[in-house]
C-alpha positions as CSV (number, residue, x, y, z in Angstrom):
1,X,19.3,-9.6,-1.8
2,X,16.0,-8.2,-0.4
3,X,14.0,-9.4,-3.2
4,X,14.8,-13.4,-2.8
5,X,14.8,-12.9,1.2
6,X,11.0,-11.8,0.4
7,X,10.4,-14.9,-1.8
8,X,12.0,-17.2,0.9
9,X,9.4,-15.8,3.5
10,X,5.9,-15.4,1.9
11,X,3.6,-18.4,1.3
12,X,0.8,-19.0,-0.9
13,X,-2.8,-19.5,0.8
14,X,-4.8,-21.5,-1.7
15,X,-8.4,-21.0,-2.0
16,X,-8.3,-18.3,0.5
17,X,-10.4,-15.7,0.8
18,X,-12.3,-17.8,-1.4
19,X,-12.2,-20.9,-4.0
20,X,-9.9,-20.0,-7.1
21,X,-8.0,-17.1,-5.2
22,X,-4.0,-17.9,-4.8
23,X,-3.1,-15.2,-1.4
24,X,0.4,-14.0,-0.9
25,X,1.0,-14.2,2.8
26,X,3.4,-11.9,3.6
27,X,3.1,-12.5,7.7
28,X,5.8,-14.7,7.9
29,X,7.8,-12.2,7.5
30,X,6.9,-10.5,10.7
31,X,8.6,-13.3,12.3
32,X,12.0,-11.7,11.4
33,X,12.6,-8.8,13.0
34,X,16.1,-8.6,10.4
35,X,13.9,-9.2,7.3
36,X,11.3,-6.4,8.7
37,X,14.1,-4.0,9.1
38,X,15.4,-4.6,5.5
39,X,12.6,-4.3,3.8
40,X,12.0,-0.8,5.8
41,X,15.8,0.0,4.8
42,X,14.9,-0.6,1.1
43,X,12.2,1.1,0.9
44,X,13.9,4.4,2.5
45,X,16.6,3.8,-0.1
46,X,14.4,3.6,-3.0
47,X,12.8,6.8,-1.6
48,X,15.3,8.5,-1.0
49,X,14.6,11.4,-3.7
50,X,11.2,11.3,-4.0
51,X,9.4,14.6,-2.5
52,X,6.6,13.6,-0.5
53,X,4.6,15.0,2.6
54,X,3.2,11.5,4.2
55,X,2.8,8.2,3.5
56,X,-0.8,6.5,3.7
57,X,-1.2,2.8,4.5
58,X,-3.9,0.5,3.3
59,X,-5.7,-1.7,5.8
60,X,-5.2,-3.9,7.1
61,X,-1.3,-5.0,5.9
62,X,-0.3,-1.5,4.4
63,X,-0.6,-0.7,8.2
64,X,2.7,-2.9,9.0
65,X,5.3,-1.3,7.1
66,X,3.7,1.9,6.4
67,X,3.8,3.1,9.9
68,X,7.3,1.3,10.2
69,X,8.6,3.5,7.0
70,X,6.8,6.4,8.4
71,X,8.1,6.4,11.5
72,X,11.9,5.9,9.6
73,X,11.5,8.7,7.7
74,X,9.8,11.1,10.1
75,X,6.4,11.5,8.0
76,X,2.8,11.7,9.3
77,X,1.0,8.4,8.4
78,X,-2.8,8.4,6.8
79,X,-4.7,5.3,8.0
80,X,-7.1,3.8,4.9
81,X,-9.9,2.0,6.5
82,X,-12.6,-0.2,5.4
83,X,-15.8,2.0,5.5
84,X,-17.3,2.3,9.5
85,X,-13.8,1.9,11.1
86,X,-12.6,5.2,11.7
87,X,-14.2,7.6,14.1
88,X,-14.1,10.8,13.0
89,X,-15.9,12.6,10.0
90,X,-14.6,10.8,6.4
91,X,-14.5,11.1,2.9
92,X,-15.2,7.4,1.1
93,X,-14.3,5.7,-2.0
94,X,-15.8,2.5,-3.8
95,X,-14.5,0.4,-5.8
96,X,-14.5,-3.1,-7.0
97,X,-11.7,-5.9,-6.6
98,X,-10.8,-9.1,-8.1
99,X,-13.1,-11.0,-5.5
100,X,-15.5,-8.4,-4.5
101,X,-16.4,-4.5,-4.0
102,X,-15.9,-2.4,-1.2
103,X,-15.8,1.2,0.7
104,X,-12.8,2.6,2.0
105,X,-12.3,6.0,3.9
106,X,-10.0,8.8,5.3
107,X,-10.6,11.1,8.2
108,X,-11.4,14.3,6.6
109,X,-8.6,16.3,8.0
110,X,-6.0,13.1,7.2
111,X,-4.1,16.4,5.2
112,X,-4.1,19.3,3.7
113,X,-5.2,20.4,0.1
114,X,-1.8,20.1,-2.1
115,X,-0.3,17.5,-0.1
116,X,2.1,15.0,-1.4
117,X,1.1,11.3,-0.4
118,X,3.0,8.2,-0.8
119,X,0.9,5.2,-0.6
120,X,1.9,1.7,0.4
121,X,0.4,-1.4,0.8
122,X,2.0,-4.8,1.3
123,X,0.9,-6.4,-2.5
124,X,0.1,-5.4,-6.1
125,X,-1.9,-7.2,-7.7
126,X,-5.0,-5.9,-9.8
127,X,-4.6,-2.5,-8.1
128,X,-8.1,-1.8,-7.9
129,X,-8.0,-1.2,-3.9
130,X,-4.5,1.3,-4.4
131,X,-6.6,2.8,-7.6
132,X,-9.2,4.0,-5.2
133,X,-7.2,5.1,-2.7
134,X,-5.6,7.4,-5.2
135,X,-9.2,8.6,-6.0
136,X,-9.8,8.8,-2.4
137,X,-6.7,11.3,-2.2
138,X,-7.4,13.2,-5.5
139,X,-11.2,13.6,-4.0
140,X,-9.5,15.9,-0.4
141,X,-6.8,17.5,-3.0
142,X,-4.3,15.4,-2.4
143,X,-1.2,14.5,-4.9
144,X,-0.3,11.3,-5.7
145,X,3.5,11.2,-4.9
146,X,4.1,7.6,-5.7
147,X,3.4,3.7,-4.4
148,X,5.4,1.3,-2.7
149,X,4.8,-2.2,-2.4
150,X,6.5,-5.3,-0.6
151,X,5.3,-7.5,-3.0
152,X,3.6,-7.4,-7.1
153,X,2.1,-9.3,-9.5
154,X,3.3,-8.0,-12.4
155,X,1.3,-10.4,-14.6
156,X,-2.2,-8.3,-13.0
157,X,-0.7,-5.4,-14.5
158,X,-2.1,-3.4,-12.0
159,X,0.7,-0.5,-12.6
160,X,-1.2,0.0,-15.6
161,X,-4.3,1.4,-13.1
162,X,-1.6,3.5,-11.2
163,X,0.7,4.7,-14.0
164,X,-1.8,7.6,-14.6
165,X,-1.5,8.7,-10.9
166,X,2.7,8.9,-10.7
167,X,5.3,7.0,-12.6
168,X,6.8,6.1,-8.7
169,X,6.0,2.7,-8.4
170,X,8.1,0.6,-5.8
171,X,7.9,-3.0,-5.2
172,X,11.2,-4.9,-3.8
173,X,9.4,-8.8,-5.1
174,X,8.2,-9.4,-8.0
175,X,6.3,-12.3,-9.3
């Protein structure tokens, strides 16, 4: 089962990025090509019909298997940066997370008014970074097809900050 073959992989970082923070490593799993194919496979078959136009990934780990699925599935895929790392003219979002507050962006021409856009990043936890990515693609126009997510943290509750956006909410391990 994908789900325990997750578990099996991922480690806990104590104290990292900072004292009191438990992170969910999820790099490990890059060391099996098998797993990393799996985990794309699930994902196409939880997908498989949803509607959607393109799927953007969150930086830096939403970048792994977002492109992977992308690719998979033949879909355009929307890099979300950290504010100052993409070169062309962009549209930005704050937002606050459970250690911090930051700025992301999108180019400006990432897509088209109306587009559908599924949005994946490796881990769920409070959702504020996946909240304001949805902002960020409401603000161009954009509709919020659904989320997918390798891993969640279901006592965060961060669906609860996404529910609002689409009732599509994927995540093959749950803690």
């Amino acid at each position: 089962m994908i789900e325990e073959s997750i578990k099996k992989s991922i480690r806990d970082i104590v104290d990292f990025p900072k004292p009191g923070i438990v992170f969910i490593d999820i790099t490990p799993i890059l060391k099996d090509q098998n797993l990393c194919s799996n985990i794309v496979d699930a994902f196409v078959e939880e997908l498989k019909d949803l509607d959607f136009d393109a799927i953007a990934g969150i930086e830096s780990r939403g970048f792994l298997f977002g492109l992977m699925l992308a690719n998979k599935l033949n879909k355009p895929f929307i890099p979300i940066r950290k504010a100052g790392k993409l070169p062309y003219t962009t549209i930005q979002q704050s937002y606050d997370l459970e250690y911090g507050s930051a700025v992301i962006e999108v180019h400006a021409d990432a897509f088209k008014p109306g587009a559908k856009i599924l949005i994946h990043d490796d881990l769920l936890a409070t959702g504020g970074t996946v909240e304001a990515t949805s902002l960020l693609i409401q603000k161009m126009e954009g509709i919020v097809a659904g989320f997918t997510f390798i891993v969640g943290l279901e006592f965060l509750n961060g669906k609860n900050k996404l529910a609002h956006f689409s009732k599509n909410i994927y995540t093959l391990a749950k803690y």
